[in-house]
PDB file as gemmi writes it, atoms N, CA and C in Angstrom:
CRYST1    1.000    1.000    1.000  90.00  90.00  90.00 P 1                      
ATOM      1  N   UNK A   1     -91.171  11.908 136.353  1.00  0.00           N  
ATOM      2  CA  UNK A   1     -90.847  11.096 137.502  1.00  0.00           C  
ATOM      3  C   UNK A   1     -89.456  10.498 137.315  1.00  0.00           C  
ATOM      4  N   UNK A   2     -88.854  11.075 138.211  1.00  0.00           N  
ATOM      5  CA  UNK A   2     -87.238  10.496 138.314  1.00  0.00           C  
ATOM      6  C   UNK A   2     -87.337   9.022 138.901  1.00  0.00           C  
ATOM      7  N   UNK A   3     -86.570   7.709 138.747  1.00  0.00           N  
ATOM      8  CA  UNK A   3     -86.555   6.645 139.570  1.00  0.00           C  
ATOM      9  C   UNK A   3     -84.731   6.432 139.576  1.00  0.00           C  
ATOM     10  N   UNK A   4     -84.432   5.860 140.646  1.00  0.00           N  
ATOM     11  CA  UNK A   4     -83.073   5.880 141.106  1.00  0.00           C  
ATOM     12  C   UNK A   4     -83.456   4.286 140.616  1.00  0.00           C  
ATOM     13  N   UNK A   5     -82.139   4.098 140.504  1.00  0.00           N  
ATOM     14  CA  UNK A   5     -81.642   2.928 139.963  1.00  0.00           C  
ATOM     15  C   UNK A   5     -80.530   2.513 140.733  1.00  0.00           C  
ATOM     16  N   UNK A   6     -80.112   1.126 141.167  1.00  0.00           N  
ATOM     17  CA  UNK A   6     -79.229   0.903 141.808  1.00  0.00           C  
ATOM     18  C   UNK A   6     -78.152  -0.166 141.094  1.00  0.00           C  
ATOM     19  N   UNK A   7     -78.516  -0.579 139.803  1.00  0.00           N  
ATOM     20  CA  UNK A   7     -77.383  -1.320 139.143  1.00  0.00           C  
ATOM     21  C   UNK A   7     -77.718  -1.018 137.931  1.00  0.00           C  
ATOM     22  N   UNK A   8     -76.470  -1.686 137.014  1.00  0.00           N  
ATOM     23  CA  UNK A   8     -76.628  -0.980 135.598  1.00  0.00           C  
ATOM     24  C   UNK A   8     -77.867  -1.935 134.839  1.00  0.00           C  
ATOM     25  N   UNK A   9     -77.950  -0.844 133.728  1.00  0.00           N  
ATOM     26  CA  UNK A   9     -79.465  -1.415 133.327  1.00  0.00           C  
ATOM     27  C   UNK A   9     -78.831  -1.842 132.237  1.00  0.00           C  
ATOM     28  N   UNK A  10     -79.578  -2.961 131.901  1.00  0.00           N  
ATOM     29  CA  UNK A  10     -79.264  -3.684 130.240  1.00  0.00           C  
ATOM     30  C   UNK A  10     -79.908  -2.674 129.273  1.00  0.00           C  
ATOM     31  N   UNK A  11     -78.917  -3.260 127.561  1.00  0.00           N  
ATOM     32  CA  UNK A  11     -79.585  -2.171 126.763  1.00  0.00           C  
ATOM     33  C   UNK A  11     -81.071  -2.334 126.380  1.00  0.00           C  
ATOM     34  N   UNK A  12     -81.906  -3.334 126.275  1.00  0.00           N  
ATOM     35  CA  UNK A  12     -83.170  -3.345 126.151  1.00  0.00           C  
ATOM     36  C   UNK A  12     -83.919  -2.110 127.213  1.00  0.00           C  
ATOM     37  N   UNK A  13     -83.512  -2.725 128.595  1.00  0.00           N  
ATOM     38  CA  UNK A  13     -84.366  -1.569 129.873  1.00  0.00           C  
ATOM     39  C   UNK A  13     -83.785  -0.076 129.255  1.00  0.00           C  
ATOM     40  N   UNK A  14     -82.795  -0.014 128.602  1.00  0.00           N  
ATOM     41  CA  UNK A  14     -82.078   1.629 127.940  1.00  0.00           C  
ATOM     42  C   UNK A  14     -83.120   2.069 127.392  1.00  0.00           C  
ATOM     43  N   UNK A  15     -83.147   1.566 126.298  1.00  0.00           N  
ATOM     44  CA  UNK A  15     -83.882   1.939 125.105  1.00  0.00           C  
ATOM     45  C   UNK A  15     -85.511   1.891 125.369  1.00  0.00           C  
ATOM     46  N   UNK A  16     -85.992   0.943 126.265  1.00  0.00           N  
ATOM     47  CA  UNK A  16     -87.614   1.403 126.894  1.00  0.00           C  
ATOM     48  C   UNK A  16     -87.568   2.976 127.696  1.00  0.00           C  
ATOM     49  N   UNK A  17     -86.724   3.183 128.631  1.00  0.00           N  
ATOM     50  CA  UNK A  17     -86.805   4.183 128.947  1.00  0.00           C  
ATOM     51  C   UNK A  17     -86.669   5.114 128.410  1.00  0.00           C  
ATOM     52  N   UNK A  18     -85.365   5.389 127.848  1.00  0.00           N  
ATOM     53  CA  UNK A  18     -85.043   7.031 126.565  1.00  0.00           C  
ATOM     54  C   UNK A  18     -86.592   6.594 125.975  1.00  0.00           C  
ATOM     55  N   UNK A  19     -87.423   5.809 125.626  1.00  0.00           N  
ATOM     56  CA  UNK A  19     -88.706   6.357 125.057  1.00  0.00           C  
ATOM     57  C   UNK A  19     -89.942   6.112 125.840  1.00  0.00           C  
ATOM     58  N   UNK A  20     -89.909   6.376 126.983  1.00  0.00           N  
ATOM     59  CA  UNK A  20     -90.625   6.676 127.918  1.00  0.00           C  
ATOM     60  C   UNK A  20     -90.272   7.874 128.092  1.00  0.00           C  
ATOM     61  N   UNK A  21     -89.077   8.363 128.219  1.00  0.00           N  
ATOM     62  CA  UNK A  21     -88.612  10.045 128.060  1.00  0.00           C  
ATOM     63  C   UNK A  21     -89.538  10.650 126.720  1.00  0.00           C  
ATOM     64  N   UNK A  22     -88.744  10.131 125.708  1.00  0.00           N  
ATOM     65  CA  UNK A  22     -89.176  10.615 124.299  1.00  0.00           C  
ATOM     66  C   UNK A  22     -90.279  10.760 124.253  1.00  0.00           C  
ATOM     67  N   UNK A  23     -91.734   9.918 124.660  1.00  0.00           N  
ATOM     68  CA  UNK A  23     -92.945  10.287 124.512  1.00  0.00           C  
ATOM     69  C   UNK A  23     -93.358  11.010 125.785  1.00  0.00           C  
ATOM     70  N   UNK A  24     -92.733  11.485 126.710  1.00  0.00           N  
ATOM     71  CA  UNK A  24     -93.181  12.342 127.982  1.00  0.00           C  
ATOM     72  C   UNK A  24     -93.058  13.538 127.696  1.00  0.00           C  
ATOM     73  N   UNK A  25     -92.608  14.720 128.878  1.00  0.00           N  
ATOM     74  CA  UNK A  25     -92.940  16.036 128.876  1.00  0.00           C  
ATOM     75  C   UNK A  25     -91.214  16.690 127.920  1.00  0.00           C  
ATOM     76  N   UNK A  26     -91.123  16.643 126.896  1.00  0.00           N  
ATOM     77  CA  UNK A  26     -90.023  16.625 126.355  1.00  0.00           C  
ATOM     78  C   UNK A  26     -90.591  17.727 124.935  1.00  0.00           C  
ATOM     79  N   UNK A  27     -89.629  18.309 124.172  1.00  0.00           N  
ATOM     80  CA  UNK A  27     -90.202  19.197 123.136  1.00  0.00           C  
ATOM     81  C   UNK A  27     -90.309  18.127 122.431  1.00  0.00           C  
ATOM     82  N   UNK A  28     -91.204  18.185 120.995  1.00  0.00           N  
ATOM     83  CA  UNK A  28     -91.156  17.533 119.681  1.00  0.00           C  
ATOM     84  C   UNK A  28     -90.053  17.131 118.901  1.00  0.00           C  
ATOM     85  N   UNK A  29     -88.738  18.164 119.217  1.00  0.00           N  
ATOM     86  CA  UNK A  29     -87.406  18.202 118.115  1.00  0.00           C  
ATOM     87  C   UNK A  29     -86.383  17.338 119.342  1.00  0.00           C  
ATOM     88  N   UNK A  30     -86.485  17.335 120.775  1.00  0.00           N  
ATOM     89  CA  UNK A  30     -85.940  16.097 121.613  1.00  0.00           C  
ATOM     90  C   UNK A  30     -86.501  14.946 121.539  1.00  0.00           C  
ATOM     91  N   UNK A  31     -87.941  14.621 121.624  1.00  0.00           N  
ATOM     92  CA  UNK A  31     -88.246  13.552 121.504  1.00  0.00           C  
ATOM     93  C   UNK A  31     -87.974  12.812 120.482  1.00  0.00           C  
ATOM     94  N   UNK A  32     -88.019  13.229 119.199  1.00  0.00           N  
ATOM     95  CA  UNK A  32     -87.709  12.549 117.617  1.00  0.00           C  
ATOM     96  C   UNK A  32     -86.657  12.640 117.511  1.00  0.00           C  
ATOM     97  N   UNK A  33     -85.553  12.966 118.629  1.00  0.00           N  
ATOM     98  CA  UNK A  33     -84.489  12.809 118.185  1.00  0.00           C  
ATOM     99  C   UNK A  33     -83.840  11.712 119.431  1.00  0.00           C  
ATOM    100  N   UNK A  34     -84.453  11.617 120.562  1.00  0.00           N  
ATOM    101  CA  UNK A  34     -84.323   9.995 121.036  1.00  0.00           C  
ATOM    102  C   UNK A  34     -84.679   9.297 120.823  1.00  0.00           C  
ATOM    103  N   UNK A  35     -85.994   9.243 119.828  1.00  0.00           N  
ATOM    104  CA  UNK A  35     -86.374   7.896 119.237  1.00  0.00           C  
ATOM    105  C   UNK A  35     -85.241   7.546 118.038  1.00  0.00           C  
ATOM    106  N   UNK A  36     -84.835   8.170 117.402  1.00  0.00           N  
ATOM    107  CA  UNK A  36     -84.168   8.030 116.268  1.00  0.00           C  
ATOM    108  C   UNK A  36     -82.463   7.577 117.511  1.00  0.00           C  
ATOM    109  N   UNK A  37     -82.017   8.204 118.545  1.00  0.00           N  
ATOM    110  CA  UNK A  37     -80.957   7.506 118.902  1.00  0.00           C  
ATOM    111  C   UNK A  37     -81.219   6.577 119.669  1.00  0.00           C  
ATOM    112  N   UNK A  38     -82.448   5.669 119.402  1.00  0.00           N  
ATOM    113  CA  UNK A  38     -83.170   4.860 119.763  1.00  0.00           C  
ATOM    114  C   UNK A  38     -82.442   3.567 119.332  1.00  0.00           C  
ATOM    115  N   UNK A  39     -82.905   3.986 117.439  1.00  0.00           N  
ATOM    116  CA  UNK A  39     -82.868   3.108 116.604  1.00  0.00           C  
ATOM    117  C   UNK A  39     -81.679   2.761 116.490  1.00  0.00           C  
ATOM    118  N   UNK A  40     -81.030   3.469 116.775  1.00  0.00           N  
ATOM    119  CA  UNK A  40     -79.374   2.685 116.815  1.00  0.00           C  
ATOM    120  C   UNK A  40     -78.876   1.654 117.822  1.00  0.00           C  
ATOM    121  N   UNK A  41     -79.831   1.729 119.089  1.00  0.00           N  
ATOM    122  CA  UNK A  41     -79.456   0.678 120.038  1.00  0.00           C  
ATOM    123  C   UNK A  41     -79.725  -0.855 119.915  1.00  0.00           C  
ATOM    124  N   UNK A  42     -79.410  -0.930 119.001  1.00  0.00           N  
ATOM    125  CA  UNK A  42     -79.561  -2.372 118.228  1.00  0.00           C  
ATOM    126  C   UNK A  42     -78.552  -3.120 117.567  1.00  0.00           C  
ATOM    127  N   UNK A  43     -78.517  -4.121 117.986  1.00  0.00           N  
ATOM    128  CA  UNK A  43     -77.117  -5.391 117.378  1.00  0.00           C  
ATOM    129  C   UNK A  43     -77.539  -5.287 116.130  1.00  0.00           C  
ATOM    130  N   UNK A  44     -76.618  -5.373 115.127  1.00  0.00           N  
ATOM    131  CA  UNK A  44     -76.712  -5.665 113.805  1.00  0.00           C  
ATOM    132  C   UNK A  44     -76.521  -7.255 113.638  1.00  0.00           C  
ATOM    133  N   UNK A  45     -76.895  -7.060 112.724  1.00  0.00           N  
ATOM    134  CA  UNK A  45     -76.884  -8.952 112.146  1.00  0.00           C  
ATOM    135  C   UNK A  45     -75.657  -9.088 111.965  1.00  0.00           C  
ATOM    136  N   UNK A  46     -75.189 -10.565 112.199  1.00  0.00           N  
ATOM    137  CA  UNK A  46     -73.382 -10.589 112.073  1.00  0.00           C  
ATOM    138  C   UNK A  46     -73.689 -11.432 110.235  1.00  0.00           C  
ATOM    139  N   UNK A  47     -72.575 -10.980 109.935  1.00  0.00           N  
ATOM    140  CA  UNK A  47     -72.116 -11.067 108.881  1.00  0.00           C  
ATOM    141  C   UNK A  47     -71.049 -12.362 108.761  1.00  0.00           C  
ATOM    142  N   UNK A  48     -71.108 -12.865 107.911  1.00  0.00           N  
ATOM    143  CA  UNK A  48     -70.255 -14.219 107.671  1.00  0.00           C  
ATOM    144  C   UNK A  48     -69.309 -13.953 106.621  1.00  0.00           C  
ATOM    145  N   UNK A  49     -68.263 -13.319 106.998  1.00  0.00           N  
ATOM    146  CA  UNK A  49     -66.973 -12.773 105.970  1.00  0.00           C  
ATOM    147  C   UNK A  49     -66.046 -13.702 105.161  1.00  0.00           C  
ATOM    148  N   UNK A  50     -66.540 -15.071 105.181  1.00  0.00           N  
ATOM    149  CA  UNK A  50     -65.726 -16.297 104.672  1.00  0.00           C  
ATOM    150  C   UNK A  50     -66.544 -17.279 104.430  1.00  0.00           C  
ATOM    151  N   UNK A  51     -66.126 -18.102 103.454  1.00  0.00           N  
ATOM    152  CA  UNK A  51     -67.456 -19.506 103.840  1.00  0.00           C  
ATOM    153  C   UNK A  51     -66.892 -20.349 104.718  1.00  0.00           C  
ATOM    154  N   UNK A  52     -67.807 -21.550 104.534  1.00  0.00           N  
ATOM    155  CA  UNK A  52     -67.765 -22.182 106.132  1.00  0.00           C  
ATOM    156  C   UNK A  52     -66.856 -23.006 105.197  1.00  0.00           C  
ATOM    157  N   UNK A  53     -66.120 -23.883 105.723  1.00  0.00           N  
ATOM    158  CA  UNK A  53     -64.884 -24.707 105.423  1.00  0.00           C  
ATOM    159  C   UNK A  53     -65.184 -26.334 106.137  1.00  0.00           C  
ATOM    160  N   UNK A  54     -65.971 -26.212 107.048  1.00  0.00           N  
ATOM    161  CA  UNK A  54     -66.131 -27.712 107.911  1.00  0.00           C  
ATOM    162  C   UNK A  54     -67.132 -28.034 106.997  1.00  0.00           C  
ATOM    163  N   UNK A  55     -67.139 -29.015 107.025  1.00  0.00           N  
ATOM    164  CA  UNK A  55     -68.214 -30.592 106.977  1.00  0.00           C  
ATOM    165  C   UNK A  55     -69.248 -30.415 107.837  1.00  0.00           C  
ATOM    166  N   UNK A  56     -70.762 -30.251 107.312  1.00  0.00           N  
ATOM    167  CA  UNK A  56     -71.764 -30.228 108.842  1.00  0.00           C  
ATOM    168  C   UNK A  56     -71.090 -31.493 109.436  1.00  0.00           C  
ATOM    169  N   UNK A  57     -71.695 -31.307 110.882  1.00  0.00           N  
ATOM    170  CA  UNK A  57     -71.424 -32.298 111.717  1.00  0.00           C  
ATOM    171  C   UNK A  57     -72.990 -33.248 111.939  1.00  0.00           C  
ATOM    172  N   UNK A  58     -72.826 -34.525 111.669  1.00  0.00           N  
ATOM    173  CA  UNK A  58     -74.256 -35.276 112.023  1.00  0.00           C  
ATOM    174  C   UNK A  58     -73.632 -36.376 112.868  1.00  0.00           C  
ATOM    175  N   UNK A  59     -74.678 -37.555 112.789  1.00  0.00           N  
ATOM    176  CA  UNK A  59     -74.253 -38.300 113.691  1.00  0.00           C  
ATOM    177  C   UNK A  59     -73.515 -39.284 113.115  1.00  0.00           C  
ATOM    178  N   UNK A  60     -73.592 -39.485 111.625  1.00  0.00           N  
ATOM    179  CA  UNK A  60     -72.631 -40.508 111.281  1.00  0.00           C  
ATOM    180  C   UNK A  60     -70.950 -39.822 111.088  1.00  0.00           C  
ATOM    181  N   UNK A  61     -70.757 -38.478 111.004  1.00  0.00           N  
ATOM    182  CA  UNK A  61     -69.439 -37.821 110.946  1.00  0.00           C  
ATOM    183  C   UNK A  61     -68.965 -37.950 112.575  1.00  0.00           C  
ATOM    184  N   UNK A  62     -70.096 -38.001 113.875  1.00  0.00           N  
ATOM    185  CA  UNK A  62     -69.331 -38.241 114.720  1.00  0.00           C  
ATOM    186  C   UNK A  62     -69.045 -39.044 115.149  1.00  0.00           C  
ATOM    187  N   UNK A  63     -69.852 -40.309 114.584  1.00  0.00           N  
ATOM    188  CA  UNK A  63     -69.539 -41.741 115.237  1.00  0.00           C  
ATOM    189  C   UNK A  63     -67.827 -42.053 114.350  1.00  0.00           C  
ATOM    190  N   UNK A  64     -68.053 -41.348 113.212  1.00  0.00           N  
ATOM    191  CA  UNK A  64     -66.778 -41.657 112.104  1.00  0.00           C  
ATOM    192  C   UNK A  64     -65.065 -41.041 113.012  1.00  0.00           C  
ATOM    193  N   UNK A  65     -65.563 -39.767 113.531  1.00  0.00           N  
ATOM    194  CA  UNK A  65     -64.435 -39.390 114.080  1.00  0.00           C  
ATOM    195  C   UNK A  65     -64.061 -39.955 115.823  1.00  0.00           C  
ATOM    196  N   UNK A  66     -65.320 -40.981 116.360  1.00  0.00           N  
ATOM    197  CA  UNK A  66     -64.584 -41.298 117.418  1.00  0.00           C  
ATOM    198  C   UNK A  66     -64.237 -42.789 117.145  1.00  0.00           C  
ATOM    199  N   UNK A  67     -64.925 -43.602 116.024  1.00  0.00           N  
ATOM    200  CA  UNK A  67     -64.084 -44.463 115.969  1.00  0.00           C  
ATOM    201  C   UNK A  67     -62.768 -44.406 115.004  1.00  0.00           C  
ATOM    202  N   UNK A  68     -62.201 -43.467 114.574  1.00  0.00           N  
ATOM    203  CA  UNK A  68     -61.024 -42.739 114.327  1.00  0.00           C  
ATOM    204  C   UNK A  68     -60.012 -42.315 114.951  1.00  0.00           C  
ATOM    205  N   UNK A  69     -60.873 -42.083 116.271  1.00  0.00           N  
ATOM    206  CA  UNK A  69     -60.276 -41.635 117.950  1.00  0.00           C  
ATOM    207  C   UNK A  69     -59.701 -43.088 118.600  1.00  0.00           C  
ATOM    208  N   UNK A  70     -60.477 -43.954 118.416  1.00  0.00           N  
ATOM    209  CA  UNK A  70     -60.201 -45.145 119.222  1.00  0.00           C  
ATOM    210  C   UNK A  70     -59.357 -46.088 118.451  1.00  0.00           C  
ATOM    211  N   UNK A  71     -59.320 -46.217 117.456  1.00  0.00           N  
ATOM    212  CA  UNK A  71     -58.447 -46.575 116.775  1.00  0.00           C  
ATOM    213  C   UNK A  71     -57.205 -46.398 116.230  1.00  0.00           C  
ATOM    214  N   UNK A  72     -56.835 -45.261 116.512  1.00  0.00           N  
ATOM    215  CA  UNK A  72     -55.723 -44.664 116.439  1.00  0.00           C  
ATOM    216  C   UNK A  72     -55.431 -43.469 117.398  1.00  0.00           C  
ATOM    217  N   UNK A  73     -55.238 -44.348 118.722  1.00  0.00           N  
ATOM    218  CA  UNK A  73     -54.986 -43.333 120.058  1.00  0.00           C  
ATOM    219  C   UNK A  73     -53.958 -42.417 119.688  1.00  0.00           C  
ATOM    220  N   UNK A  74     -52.757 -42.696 118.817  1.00  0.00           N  
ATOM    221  CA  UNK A  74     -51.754 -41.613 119.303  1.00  0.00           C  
ATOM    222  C   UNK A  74     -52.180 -40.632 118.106  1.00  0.00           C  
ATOM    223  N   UNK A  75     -53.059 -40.593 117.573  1.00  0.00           N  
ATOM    224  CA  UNK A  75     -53.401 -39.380 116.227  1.00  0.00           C  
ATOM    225  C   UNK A  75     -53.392 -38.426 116.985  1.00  0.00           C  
ATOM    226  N   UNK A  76     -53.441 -37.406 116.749  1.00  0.00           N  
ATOM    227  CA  UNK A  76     -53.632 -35.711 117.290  1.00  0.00           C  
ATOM    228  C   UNK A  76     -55.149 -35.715 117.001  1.00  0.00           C  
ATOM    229  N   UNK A  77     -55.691 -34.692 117.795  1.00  0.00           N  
ATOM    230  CA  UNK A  77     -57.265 -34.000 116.869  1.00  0.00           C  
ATOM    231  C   UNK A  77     -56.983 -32.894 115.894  1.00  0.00           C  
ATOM    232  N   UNK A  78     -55.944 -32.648 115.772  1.00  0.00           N  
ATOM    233  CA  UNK A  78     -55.770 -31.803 114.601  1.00  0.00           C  
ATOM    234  C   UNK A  78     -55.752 -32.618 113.142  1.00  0.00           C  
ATOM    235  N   UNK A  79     -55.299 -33.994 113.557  1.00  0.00           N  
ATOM    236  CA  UNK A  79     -54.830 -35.028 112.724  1.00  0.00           C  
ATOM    237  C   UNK A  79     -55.951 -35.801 111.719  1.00  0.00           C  
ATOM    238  N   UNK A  80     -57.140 -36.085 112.813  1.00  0.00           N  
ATOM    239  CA  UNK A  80     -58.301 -36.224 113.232  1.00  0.00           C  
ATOM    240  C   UNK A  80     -58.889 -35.273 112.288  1.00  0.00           C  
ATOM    241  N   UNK A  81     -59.192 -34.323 112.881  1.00  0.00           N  
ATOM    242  CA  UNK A  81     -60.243 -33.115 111.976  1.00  0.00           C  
ATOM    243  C   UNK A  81     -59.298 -32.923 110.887  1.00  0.00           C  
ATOM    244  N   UNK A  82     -58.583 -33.031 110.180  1.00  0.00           N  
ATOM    245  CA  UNK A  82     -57.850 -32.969 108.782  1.00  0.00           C  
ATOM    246  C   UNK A  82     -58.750 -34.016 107.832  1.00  0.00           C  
ATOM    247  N   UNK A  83     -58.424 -35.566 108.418  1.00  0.00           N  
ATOM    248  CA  UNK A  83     -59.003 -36.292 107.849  1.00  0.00           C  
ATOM    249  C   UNK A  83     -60.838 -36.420 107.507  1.00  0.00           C  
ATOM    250  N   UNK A  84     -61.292 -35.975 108.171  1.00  0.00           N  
ATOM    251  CA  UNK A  84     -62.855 -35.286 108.415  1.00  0.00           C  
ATOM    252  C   UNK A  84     -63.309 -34.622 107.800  1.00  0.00           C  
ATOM    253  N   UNK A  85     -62.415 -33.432 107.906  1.00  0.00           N  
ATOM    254  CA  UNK A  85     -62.871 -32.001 106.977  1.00  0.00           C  
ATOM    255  C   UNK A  85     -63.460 -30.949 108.010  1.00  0.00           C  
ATOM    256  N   UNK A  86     -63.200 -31.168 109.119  1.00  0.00           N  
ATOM    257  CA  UNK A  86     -64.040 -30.663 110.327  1.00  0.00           C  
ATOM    258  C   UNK A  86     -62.783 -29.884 111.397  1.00  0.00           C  
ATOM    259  N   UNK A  87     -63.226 -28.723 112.043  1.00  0.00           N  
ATOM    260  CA  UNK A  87     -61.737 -28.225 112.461  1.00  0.00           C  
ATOM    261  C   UNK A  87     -61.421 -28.738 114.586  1.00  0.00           C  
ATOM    262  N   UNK A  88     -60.601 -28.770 114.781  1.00  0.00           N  
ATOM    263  CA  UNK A  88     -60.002 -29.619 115.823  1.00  0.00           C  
ATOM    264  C   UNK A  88     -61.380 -29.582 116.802  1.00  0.00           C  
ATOM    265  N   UNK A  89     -61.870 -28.573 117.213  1.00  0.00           N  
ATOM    266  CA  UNK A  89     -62.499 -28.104 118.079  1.00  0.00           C  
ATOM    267  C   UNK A  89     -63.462 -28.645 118.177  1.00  0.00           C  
ATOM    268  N   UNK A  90     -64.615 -29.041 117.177  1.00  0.00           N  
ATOM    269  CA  UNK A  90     -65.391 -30.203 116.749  1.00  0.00           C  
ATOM    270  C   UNK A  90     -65.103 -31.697 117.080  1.00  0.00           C  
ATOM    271  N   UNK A  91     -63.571 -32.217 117.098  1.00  0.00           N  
ATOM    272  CA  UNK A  91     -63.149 -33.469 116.901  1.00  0.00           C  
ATOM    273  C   UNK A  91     -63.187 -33.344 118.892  1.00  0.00           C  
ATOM    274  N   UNK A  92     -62.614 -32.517 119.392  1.00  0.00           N  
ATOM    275  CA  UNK A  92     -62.674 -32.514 120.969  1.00  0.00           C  
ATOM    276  C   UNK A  92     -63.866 -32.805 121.336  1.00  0.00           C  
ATOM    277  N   UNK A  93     -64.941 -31.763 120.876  1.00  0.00           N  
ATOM    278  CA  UNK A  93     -66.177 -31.884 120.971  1.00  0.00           C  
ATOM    279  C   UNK A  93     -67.015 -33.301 121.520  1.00  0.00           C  
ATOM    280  N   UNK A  94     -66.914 -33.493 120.391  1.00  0.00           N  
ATOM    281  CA  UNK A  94     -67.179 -35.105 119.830  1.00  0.00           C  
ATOM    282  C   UNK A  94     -66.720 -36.137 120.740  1.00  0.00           C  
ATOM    283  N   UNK A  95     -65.309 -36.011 121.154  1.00  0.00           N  
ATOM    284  CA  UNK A  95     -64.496 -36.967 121.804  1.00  0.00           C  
ATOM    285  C   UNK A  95     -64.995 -37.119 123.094  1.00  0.00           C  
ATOM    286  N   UNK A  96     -65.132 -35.605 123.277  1.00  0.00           N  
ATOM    287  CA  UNK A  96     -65.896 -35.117 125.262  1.00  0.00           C  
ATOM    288  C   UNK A  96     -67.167 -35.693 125.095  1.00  0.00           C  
ATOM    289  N   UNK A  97     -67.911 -35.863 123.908  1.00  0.00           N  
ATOM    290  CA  UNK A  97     -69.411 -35.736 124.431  1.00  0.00           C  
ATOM    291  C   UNK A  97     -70.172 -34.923 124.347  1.00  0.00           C  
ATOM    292  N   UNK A  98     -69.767 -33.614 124.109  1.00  0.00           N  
ATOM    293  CA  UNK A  98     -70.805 -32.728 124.247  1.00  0.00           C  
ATOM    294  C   UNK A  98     -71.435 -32.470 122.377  1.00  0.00           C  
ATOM    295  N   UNK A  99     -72.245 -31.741 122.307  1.00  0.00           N  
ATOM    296  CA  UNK A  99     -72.875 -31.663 121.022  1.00  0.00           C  
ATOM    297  C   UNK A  99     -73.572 -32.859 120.582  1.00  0.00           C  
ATOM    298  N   UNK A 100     -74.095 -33.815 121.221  1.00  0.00           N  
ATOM    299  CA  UNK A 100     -74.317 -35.125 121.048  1.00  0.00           C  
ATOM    300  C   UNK A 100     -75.600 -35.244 119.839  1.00  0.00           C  
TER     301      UNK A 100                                                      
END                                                                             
């Protein structure tokens, strides 16, 4: 059974179908060989090629970096996350609110 499709399919809906093929009217040496290019349709685990360099972030590192913020308005957040141990992007973070 053919089905038309009208937008692209994500790779999960991919990989159900090629083995809905694979176990249908297909020879033995096609089918085991879409299950197997099956197994490749899969994210690999990411890999962490460096260690981490920041400071976790909790709540006393962020209360530390906004009263750091308020106290010394003209600092940079680069200036900021130096003194921390934490990198700028975190110190914005923090400053905005978000990650609370």
């Amino acid at each position: 059974m053919t089905r038309r499709i009208n937008r692209l399919l994500t790779i999960p809906e991919v990989r159900a179908r090629l083995l809905e093929l694979a176990n249908g009217d297909v020879s033995d040496h096609t089918g085991a060989h879409i299950r197997m290019l099956v197994r490749h349709m899969y994210r690999r685990k990411p890999i962490r090629k460096t260690r981490v360099k920041s400071a976790k972030m909790t709540e006393a590192l962020r209360e530390a970096i906004r009263v750091d913020w308020r106290t010394n308005p003209d600092a940079s957040e680069q200036e900021i996350a130096a003194r921390h141990h934490v990198n700028s992007g975190r110190v914005s973070e923090t400053i905005a609110g978000f990650r609370a």
